[in-house]
MMTF fields as JSON, N, C-alpha, C and O atoms, coordinates in Angstrom:
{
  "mmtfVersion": "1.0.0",
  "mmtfProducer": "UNKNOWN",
  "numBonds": 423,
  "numAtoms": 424,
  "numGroups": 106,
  "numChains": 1,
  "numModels": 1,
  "chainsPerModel": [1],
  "groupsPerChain": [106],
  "chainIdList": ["A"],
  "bondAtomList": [4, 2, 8, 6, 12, 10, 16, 14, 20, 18, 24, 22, 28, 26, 32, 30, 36, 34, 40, 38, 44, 42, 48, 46, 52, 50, 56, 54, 60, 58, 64, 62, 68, 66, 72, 70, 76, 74, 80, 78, 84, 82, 88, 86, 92, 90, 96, 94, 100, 98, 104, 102, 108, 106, 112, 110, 116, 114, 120, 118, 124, 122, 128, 126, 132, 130, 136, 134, 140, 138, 144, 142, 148, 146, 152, 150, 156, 154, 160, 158, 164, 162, 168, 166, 172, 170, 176, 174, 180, 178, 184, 182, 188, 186, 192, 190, 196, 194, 200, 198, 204, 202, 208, 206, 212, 210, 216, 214, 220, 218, 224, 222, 228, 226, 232, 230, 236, 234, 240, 238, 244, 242, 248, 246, 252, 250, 256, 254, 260, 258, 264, 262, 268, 266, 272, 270, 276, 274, 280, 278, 284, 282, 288, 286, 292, 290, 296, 294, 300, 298, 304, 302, 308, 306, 312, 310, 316, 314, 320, 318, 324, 322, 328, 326, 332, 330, 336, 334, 340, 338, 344, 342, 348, 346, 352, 350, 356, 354, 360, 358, 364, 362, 368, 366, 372, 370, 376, 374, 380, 378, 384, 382, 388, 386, 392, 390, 396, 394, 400, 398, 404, 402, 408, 406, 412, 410, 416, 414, 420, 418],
  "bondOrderList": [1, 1, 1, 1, 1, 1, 1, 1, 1, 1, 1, 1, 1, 1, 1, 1, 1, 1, 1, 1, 1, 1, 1, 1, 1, 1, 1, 1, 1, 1, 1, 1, 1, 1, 1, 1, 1, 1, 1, 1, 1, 1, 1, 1, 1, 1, 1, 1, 1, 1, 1, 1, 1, 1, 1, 1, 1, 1, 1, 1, 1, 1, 1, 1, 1, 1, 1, 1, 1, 1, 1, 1, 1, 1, 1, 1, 1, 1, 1, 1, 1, 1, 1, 1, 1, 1, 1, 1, 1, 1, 1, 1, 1, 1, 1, 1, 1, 1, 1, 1, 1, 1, 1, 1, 1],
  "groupList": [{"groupName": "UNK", "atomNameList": ["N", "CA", "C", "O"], "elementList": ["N", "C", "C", "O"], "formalChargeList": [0, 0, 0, 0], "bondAtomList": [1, 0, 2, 1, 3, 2], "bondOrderList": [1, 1, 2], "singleLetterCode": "X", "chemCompType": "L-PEPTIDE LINKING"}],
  "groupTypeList": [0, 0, 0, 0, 0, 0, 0, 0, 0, 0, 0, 0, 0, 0, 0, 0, 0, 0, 0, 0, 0, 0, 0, 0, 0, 0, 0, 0, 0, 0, 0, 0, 0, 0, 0, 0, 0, 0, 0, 0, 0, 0, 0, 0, 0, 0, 0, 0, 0, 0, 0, 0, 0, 0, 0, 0, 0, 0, 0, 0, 0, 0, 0, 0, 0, 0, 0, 0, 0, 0, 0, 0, 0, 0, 0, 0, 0, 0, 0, 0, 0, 0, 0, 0, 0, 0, 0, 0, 0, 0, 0, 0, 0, 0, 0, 0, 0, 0, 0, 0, 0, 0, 0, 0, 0, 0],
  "groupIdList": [1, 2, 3, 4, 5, 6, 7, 8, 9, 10, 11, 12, 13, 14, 15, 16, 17, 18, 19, 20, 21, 22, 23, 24, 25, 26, 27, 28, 29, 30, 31, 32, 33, 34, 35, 36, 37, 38, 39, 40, 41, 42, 43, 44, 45, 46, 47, 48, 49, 50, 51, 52, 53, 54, 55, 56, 57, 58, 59, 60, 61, 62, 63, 64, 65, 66, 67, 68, 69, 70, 71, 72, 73, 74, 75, 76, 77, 78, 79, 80, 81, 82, 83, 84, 85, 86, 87, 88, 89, 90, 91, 92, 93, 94, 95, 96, 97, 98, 99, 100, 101, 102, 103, 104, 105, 106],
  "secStructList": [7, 2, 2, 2, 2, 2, 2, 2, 2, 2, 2, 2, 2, 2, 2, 2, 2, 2, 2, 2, 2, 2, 2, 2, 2, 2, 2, 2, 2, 2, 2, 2, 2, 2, 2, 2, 2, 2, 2, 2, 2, 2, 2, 2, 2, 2, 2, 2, 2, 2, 2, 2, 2, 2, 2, 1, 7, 6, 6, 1, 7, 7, 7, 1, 7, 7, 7, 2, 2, 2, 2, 2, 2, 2, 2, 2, 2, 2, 2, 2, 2, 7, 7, 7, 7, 7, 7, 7, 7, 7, 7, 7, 6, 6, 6, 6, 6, 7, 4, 4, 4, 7, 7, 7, 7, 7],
  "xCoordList": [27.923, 27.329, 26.046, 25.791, 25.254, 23.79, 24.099, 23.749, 24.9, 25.368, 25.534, 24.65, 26.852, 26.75, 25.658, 25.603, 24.761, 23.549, 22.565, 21.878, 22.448, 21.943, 22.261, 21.599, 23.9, 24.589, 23.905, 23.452, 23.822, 23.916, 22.229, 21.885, 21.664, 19.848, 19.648, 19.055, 20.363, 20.082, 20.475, 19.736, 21.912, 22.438, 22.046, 22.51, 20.82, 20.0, 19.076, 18.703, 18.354, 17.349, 17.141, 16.222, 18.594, 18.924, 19.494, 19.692, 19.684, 19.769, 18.462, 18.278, 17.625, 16.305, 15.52, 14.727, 15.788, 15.156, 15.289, 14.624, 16.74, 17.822, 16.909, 16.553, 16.67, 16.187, 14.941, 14.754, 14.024, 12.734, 12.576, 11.999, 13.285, 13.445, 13.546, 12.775, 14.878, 15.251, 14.562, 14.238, 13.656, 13.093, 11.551, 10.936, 10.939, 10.142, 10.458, 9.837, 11.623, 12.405, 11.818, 10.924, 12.457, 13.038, 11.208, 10.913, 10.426, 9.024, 8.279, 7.474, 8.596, 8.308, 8.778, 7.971, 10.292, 10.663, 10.313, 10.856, 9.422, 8.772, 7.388, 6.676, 7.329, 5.691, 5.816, 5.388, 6.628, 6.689, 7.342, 7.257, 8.288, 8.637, 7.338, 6.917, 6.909, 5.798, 4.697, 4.503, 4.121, 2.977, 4.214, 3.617, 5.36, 6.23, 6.058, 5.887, 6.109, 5.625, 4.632, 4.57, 2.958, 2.015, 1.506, 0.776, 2.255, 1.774, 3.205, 2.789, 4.226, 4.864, 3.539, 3.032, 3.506, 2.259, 1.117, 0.782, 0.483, -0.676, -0.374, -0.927, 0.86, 1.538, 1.993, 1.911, 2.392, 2.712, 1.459, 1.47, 0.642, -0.421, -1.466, -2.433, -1.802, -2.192, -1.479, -2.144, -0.019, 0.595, 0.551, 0.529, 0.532, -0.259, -1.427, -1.857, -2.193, -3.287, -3.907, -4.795, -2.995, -2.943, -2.371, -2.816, -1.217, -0.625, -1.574, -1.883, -2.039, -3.586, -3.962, -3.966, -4.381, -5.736, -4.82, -4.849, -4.074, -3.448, -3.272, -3.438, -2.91, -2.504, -3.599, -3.51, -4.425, -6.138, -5.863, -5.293, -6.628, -7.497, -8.641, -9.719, -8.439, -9.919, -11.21, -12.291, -11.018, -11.92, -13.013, -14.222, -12.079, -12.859, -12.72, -11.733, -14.319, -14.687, -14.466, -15.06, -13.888, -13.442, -15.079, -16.082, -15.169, -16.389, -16.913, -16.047, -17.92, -18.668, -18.691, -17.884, -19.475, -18.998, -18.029, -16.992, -17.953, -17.04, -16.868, -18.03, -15.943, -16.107, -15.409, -14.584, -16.085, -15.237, -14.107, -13.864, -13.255, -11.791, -11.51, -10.392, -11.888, -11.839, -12.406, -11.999, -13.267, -13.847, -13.069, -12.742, -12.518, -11.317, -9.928, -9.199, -9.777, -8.383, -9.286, -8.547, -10.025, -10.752, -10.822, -10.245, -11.654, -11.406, -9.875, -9.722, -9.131, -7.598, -6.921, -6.192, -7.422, -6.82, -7.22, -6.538, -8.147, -9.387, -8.862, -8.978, -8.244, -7.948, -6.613, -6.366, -5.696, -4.252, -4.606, -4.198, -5.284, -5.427, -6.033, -5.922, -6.813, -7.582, -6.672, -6.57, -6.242, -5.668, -6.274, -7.458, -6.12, -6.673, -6.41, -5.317, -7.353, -6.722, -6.328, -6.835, -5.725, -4.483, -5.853, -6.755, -5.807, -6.833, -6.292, -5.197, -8.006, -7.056, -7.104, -7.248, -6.993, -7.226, -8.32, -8.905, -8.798, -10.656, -10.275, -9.114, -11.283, -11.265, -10.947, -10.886, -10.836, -10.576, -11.811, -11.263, -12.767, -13.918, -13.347, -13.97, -12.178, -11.672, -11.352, -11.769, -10.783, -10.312, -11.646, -11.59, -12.833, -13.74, -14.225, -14.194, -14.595, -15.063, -13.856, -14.074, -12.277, -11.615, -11.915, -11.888, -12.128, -12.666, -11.672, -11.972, -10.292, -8.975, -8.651, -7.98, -9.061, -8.606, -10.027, -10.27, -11.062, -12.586, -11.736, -10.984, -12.298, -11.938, -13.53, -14.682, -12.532, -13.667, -14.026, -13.039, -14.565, -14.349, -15.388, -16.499, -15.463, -16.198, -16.634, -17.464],
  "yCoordList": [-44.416, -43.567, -42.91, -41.748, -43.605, -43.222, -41.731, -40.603, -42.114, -40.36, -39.65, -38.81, -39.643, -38.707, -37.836, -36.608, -38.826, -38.32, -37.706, -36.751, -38.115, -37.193, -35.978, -35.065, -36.034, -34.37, -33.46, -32.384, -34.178, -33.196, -32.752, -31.661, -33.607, -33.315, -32.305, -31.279, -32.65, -31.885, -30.377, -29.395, -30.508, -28.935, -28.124, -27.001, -28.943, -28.548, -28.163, -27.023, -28.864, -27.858, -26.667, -25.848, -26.767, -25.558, -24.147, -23.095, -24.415, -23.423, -23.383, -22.194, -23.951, -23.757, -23.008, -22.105, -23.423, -22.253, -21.219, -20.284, -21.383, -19.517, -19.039, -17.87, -19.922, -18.638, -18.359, -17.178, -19.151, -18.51, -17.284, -16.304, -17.379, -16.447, -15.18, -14.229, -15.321, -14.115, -13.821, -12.71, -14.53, -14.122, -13.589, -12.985, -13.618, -13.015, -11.698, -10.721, -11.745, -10.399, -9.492, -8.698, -9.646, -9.43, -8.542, -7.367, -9.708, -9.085, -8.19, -7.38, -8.356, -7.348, -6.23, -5.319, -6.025, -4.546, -4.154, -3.189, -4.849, -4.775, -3.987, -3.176, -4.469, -3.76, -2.492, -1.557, -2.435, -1.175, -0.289, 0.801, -0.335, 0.855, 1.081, 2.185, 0.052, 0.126, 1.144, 2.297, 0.774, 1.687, 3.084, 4.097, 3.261, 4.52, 5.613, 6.809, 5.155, 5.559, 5.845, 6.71, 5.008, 5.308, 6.735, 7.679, 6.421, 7.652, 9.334, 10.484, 9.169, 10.283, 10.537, 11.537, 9.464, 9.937, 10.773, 11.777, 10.492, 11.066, 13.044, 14.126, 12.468, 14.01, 14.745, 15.951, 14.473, 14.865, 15.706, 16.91, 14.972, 15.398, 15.928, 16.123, 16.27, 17.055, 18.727, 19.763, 18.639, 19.561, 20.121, 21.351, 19.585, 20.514, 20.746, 21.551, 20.008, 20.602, 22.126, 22.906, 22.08, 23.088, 24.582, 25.698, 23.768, 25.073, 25.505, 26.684, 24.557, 25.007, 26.037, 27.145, 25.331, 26.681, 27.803, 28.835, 27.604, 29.246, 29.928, 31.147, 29.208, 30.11, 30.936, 31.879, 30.225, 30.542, 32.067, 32.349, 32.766, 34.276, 34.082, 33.772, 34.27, 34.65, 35.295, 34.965, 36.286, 37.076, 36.598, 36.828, 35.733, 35.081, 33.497, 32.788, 33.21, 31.66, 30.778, 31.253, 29.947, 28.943, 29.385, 29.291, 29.878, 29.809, 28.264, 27.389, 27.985, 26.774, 27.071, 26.379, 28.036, 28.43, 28.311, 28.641, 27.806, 27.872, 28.972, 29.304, 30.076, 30.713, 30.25, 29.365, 31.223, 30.623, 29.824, 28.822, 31.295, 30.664, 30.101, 29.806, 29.253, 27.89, 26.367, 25.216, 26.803, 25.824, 25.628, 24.457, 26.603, 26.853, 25.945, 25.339, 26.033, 25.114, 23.71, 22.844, 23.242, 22.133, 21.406, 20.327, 22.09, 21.203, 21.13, 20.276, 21.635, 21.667, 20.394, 19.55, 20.509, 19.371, 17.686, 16.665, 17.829, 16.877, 16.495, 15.313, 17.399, 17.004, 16.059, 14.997, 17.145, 16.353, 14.914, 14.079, 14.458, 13.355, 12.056, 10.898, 12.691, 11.419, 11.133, 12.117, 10.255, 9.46, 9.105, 8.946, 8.878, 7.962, 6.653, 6.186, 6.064, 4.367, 4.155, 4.836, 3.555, 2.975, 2.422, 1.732, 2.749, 2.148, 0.399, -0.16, -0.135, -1.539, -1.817, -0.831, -3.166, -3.539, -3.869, -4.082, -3.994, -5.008, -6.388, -6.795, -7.034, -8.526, -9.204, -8.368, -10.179, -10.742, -12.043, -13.051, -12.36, -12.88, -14.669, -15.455, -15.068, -16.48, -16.429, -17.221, -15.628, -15.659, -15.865, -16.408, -15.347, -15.13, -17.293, -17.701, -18.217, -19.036, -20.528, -21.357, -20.093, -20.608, -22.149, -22.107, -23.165, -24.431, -25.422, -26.155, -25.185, -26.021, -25.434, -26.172, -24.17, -23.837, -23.961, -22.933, -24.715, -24.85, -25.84, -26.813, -25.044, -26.342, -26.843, -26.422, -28.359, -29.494, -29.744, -29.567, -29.9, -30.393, -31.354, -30.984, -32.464, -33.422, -32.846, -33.398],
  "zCoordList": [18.816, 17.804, 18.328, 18.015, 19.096, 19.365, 20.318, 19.971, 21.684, 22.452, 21.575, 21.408, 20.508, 19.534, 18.766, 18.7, 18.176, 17.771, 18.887, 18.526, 20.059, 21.247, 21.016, 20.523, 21.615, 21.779, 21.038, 21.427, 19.416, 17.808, 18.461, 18.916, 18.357, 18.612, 19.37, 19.036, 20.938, 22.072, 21.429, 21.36, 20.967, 20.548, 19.387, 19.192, 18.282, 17.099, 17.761, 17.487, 18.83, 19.639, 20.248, 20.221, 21.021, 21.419, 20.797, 21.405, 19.508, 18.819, 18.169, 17.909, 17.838, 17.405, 18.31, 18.044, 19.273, 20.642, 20.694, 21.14, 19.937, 20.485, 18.907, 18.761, 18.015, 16.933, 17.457, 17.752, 17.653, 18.054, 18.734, 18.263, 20.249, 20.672, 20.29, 20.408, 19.689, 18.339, 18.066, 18.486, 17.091, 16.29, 17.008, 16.129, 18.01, 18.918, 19.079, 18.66, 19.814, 20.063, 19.08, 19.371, 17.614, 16.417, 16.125, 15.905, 16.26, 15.953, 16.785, 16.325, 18.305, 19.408, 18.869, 18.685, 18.463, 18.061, 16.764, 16.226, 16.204, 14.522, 14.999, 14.408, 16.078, 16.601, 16.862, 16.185, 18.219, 18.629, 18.069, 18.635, 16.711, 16.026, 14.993, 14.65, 14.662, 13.729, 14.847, 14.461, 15.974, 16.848, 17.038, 17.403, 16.912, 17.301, 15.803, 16.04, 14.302, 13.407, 13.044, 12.169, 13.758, 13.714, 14.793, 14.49, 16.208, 16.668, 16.159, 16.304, 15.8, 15.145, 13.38, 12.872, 13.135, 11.501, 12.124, 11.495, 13.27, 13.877, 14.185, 13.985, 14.775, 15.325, 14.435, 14.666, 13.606, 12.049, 11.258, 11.0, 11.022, 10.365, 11.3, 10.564, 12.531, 13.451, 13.495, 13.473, 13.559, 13.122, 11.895, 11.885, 10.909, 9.563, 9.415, 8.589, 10.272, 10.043, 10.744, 10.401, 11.82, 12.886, 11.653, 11.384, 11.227, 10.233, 9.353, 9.178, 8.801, 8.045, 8.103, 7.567, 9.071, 9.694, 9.936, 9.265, 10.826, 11.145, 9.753, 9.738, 8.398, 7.662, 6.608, 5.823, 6.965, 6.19, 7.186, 8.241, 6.15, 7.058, 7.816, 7.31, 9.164, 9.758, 9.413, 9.902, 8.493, 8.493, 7.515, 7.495, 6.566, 5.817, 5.43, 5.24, 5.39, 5.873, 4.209, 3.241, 4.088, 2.871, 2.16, 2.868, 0.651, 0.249, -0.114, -0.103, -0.349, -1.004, -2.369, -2.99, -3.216, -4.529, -5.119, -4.543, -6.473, -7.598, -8.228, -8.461, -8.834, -9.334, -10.81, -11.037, -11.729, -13.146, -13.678, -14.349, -12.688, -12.637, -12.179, -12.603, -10.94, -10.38, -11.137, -10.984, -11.809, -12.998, -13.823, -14.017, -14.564, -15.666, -15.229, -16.016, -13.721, -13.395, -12.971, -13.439, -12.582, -12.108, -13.536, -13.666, -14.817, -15.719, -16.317, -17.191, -16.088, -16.803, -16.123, -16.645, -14.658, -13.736, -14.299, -14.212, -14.696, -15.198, -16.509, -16.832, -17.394, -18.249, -18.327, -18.899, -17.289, -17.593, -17.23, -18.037, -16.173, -15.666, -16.16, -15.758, -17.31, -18.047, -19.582, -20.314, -19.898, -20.484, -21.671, -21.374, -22.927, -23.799, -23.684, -23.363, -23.928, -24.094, -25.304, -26.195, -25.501, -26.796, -27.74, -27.264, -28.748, -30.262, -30.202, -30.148, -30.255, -30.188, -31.641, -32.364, -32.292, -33.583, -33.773, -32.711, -34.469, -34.991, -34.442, -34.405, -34.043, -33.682, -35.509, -36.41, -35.728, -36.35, -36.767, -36.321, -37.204, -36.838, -36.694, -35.98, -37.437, -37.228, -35.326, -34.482, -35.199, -33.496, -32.529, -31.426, -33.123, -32.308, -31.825, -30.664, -33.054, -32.578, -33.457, -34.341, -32.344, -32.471, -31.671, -30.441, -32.169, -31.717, -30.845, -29.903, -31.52, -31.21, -29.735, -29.014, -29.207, -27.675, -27.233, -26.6, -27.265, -26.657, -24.945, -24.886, -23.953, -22.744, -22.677, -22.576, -22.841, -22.611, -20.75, -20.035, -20.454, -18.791, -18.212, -18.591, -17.425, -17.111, -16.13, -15.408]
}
């Protein structure tokens, strides 16, 4: 019985090995597609930014000024975006110094 239980051990190890491995592998190629997405994201957004610019006019430089009608869409933007919060109810003044949920603690 005892060889038997060897064999099983020796051959539970050796597949425990074979996963590690794997699973090394498995994370090596987790890296380098992960650094292969980070430098295509870089090249990506270098390239629009390039389009950017080309598509702006030269002749004239982005102003700093707001004009009206830029105020007029800035607060409209402002508006869609802010939310009401939901009306809550009144507290209830029994809830406030409910005694039976007090934590005691030593």
């Amino acid at each position: 019985m005892l060889p038997l239980l060897v064999v099983l051990f020796l051959v539970s190890y050796g597949l425990m090995a074979m996963l590690v491995v794997e699973q090394g592998r498995t994370i090596d190629n987790q890296r380098n597609l992960i650094q292969q997405l980070f430098q295509d994201s870089t090249e990506l957004s270098a390239i629009r930014s390039n389009a950017v610019r080309r598509q702006q006019p030269r002749s004239q430089a982005p102003s700093s000024q707001v004009t009206p009608n830029d105020k007029a869409e800035l607060k409209g933007r402002t508006e869609k975006l802010r939310k009401q919060a939901p009306l809550r109810p009144p507290k209830v003044t029994s809830d406030v110094a409910d005694k039976r949920r007090a934590l005691v603690s030593i």
